[in-house]
C-alpha positions as CSV (number, residue, x, y, z in Angstrom):
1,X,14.8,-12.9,192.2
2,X,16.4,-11.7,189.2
3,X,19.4,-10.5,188.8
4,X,18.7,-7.5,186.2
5,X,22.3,-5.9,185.7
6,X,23.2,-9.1,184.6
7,X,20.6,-9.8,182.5
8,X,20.7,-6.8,181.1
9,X,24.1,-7.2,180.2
10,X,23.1,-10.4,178.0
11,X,19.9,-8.4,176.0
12,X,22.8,-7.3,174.0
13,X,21.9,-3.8,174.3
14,X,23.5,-0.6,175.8
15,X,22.5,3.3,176.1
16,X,20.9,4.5,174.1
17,X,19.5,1.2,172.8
18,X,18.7,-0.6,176.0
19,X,14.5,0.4,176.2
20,X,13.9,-0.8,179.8
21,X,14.1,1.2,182.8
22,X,12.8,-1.2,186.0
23,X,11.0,-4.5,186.4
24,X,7.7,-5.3,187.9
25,X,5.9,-8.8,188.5
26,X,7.7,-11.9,187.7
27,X,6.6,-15.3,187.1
28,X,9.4,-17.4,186.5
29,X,9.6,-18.7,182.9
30,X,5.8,-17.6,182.4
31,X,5.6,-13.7,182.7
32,X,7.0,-10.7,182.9
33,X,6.2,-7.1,183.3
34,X,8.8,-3.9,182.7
35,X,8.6,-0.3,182.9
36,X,10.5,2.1,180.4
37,X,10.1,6.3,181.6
38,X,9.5,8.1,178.7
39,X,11.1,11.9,178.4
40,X,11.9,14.3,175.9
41,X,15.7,13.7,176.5
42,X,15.0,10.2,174.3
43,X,17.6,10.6,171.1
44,X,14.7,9.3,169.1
45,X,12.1,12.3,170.1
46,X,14.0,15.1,168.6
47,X,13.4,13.5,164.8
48,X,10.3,11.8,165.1
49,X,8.3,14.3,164.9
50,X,9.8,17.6,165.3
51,X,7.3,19.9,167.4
52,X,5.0,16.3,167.7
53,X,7.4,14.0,169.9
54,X,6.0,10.3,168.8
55,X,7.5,7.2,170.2
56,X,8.0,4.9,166.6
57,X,6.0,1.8,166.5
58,X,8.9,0.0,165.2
59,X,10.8,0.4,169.4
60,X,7.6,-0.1,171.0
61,X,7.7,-3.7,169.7
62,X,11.7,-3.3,170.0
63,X,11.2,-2.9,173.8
64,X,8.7,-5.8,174.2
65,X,11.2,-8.0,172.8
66,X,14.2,-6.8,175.3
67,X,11.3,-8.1,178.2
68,X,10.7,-11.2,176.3
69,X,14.2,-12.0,176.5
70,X,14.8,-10.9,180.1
71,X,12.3,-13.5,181.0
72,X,13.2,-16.4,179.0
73,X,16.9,-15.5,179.9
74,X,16.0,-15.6,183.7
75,X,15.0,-18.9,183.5
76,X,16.4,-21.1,186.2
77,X,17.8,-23.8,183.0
78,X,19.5,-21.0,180.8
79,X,22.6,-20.9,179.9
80,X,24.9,-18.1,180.9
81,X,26.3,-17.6,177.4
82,X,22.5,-17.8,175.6
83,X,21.4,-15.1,173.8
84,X,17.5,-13.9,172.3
85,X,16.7,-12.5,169.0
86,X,13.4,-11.7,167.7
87,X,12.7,-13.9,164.1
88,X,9.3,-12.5,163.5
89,X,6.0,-10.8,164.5
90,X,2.5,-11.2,164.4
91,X,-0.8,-9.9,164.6
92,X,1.0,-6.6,165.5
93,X,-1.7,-3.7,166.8
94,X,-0.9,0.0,167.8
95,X,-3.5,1.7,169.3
96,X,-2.0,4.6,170.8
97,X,0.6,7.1,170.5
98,X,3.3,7.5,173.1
99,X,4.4,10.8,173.8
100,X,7.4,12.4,176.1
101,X,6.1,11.9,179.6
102,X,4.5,8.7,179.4
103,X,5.3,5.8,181.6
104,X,5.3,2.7,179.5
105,X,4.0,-1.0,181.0
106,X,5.7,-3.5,179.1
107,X,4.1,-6.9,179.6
108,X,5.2,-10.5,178.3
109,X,3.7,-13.6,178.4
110,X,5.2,-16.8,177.3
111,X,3.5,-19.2,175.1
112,X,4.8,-22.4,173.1
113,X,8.4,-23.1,173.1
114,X,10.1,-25.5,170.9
115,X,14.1,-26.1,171.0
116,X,15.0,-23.1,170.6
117,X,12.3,-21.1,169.7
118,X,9.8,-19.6,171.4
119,X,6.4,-17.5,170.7
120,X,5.3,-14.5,173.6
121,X,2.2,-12.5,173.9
122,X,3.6,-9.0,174.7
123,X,0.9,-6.0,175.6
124,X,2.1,-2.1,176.5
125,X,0.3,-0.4,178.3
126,X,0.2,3.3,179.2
127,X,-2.3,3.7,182.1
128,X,-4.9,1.8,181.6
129,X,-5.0,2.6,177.9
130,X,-3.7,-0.4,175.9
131,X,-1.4,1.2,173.1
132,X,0.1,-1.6,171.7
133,X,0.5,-5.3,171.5
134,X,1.7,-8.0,168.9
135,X,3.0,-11.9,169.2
136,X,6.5,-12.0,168.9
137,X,8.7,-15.3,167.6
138,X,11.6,-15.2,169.4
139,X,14.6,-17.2,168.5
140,X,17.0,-18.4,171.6
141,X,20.6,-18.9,170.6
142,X,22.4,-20.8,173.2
143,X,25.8,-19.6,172.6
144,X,29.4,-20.8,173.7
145,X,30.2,-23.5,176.6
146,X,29.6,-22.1,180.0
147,X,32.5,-23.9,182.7
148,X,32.7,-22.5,186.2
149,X,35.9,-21.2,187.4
150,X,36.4,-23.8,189.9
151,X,36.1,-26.4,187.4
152,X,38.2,-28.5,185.5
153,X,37.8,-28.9,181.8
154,X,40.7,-30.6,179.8
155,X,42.0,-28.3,177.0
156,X,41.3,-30.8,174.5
157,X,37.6,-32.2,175.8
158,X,34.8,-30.9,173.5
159,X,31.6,-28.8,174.9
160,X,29.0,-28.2,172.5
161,X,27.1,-25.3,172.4
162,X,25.1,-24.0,175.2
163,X,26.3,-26.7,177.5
164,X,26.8,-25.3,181.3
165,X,29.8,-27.0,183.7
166,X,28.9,-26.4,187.4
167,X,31.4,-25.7,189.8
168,X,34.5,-27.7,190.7
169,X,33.7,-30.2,188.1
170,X,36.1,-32.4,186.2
171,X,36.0,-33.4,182.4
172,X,39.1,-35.7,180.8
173,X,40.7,-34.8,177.6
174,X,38.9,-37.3,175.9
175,X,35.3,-36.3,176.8
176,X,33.0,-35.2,174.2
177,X,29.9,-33.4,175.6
178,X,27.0,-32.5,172.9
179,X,24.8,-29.3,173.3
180,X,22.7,-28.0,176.1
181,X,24.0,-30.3,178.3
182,X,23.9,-29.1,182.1
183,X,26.9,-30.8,184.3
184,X,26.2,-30.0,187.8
185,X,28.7,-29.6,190.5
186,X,31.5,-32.0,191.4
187,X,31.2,-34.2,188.8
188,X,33.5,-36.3,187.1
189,X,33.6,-37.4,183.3
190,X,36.7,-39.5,182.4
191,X,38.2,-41.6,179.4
192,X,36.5,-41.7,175.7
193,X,33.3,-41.2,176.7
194,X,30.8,-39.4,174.3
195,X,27.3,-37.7,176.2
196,X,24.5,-36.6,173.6
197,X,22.6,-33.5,173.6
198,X,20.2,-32.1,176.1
199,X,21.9,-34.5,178.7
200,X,21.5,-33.1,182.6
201,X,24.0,-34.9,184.8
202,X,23.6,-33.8,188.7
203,X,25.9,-33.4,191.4
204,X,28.9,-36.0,191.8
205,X,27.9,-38.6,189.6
206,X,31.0,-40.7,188.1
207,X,31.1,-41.4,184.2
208,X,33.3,-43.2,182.1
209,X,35.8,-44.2,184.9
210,X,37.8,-47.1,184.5
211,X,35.9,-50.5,184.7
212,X,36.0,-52.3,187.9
213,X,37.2,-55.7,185.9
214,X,40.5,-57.0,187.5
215,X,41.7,-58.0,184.1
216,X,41.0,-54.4,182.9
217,X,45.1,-53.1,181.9
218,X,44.3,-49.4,180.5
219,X,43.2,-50.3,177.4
220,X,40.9,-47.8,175.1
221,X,37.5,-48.6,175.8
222,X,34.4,-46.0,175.4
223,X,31.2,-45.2,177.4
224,X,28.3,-43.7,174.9
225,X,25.3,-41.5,176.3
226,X,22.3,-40.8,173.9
227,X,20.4,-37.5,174.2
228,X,18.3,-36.1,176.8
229,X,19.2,-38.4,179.6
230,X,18.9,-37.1,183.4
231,X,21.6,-39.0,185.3
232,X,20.7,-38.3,189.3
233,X,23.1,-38.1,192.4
234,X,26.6,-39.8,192.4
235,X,25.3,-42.4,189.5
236,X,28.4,-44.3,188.6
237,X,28.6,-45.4,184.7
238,X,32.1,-47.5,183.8
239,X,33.6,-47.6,180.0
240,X,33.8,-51.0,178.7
241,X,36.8,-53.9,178.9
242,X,38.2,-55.7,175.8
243,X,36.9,-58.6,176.5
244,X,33.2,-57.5,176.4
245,X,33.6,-55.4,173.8
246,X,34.8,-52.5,174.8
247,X,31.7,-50.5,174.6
248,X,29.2,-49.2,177.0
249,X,26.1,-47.5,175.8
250,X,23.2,-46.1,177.2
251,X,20.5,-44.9,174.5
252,X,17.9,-41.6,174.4
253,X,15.3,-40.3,177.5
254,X,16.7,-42.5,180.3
255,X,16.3,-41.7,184.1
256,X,18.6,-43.2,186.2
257,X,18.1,-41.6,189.4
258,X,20.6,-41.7,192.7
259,X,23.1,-44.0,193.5
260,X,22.6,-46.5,190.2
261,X,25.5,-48.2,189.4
262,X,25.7,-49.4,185.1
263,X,28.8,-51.0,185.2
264,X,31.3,-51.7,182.3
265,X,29.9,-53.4,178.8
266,X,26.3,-53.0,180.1
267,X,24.4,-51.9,176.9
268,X,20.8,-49.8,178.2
269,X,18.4,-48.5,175.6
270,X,16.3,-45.9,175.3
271,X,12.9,-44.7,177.6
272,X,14.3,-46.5,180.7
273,X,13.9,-45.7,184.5
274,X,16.1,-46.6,186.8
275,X,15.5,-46.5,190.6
276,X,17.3,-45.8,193.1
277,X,20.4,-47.8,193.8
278,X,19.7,-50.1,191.0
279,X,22.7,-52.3,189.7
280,X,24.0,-53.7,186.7
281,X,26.3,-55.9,186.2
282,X,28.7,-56.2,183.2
283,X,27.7,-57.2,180.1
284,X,23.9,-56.9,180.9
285,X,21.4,-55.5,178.2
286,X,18.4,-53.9,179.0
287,X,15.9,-53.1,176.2
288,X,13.7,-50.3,175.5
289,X,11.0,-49.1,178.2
290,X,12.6,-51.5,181.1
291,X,12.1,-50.3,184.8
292,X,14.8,-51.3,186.8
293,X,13.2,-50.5,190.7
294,X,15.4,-48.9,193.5
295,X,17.5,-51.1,195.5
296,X,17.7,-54.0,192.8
297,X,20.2,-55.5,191.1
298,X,20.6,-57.4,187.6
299,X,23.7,-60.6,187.7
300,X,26.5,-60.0,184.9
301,X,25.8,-61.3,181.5
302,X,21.7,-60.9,181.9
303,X,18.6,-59.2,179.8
304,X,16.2,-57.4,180.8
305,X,13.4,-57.5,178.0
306,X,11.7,-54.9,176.5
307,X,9.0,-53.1,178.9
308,X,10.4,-55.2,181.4
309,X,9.6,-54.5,185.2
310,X,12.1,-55.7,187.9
311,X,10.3,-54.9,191.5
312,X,12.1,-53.4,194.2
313,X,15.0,-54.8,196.2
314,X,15.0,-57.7,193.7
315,X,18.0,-59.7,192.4
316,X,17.6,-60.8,189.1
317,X,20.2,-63.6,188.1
318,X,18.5,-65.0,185.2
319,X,17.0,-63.3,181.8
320,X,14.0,-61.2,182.2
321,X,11.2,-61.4,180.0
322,X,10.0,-58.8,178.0
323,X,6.3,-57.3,178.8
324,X,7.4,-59.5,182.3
325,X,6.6,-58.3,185.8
């Protein structure tokens, strides 16, 4: 259900700016239709044309946009802070005029979307008559850092851009998160640990704790996340220790789904799935493409080659193979 106050309240727009009265059908992040009740009391009827009231072209296309941007700002993945603009039209047809009394059906679909931009084929309709339609280029501007109230964000950690922090979450002062990241609720992100963009982290997963290494003493050591990862349920990712390096890095596109435990100097690259409970030791590598099945785990110190595929349940305590099942 859409919340339309509130979305409203993001379009940017107020009285007498704000073109759209109620909303009709909604597909989530596909389509949308909106109504806007046309009457002589409009501020721009008066001037345009005195004794011929003429809705202008120029807000017909005006109010598709405010629907494009309802819908793509309804979206279950968008940020509270994002904002729409419209970059550019196309193929723009008016068939009609719109007159004082008219009810106007606006209707957008959605089409490509790339990053952060996004094409829509918007129609208005009065009646049955089309009377004007056009493809919009719509750009979508993610805006500041979103944190929930209830959670806990360090004054000196950095959010980029865009990035949403669920409720009763907690981030260390050394955390860097990149943009459009989405931190769900409860979790926690300690030490120097950097997280790349377009990283979703769900609900009370651990990362960049302190190693479990008895011979760990406090000293600086980092946890690295690439871009675009999805870390699942109460996944547990340790920083490094001196004595390994200090370093533990997991590269671009990686799922490691619930419960997986990567534990301090493990180095993961990119394109990886992890299952279910899966385990690393420390200092294990696993290459490019690996698939780590749920319940398994991988002895301190081992490789997993690239395209590797380690079965479930299974204990791996020598080097893997690459292309090796």
């Amino acid at each position: 259900m859409l919340d339309l106050p509130a979305l409203l309240d993001r379009v940017h727009h107020r009285f007498p700016s704000l073109l759209i009265d109620a909303v009709g059908e909604h597909e989530p992040g596909s389509r949308l239709t909106a109504y806007k009740n046309l009457t002589i009391n409009e501020d721009f009827f008066p001037g345009h044309f005195p004794g011929a009231p003429v809705m202008p072209a120029v807000l017909m296309i005006e109010a598709l946009t405010q629907v494009a941007a309802v819908l793509i700002l309804g979206h279950a993945n968008s940020a509270p802070t994002a904002r729409v603009s419209l970059r550019g039209v196309n193929n723009a047809k008016f068939r009609r005029q719109v007159v004082p009394g008219d009810r106007l059906m606006l209707e957008v679909s959605l089409g490509r979307r790339r990053s952060r931009l996004a094409k829509a084929q918007a129609t208005a309709y009065v009646g049955q008559h089309r009377v004007a339609e056009a493809e919009l280029l719509l750009a979508i501007e993610p805006g500041a850092a979103y944190v929930d109230p209830s959670a806990d964000v360090h004054p000196s950690a950095r959010l980029g851009e865009g990035t949403i922090v669920g409720a009763n979450c907690t981030i260390g002062p050394e955390v860097t998160v990149g943009r459009r990241c989405r931190i769900d609720a409860s979790v926690v992100i300690d030490g120097w640990t950097d997280i790349g963009d377009e990283t979703h982290i769900f609900p009370m997963a651990s990362i960049g704790l302190a190693p479990q290494d008895l011979k760990y003493q406090g000293e600086r050591t980092r946890l690295t996340i690439g871009t675009r990862n999805t870390i699942r349920e109460f996944a547990t990712i340790n920083r490094g220790t001196a004595g390994g390096g200090g370093h533990t890095t997991i590269g671009d596109n990686n799922l490691l789904m619930a419960y997986v435990h990567v534990a301090h100097d493990c180095h993961v690259g990119s394109h990886t799935i992890f299952g279910p409970h899966a385990t690393l030791g420390g200092h294990v590598r696993v290459e490019d493409y690996s698939n780590i099945s749920a319940g398994s785990a991988v002895h301190q110190f081992c490789r997993v080659g690239k395209y590797g595929f380690v079965g479930g349940y299974s204990v791996v305590t020598k080097d893997a193979l690459p292309f090796g099942r």
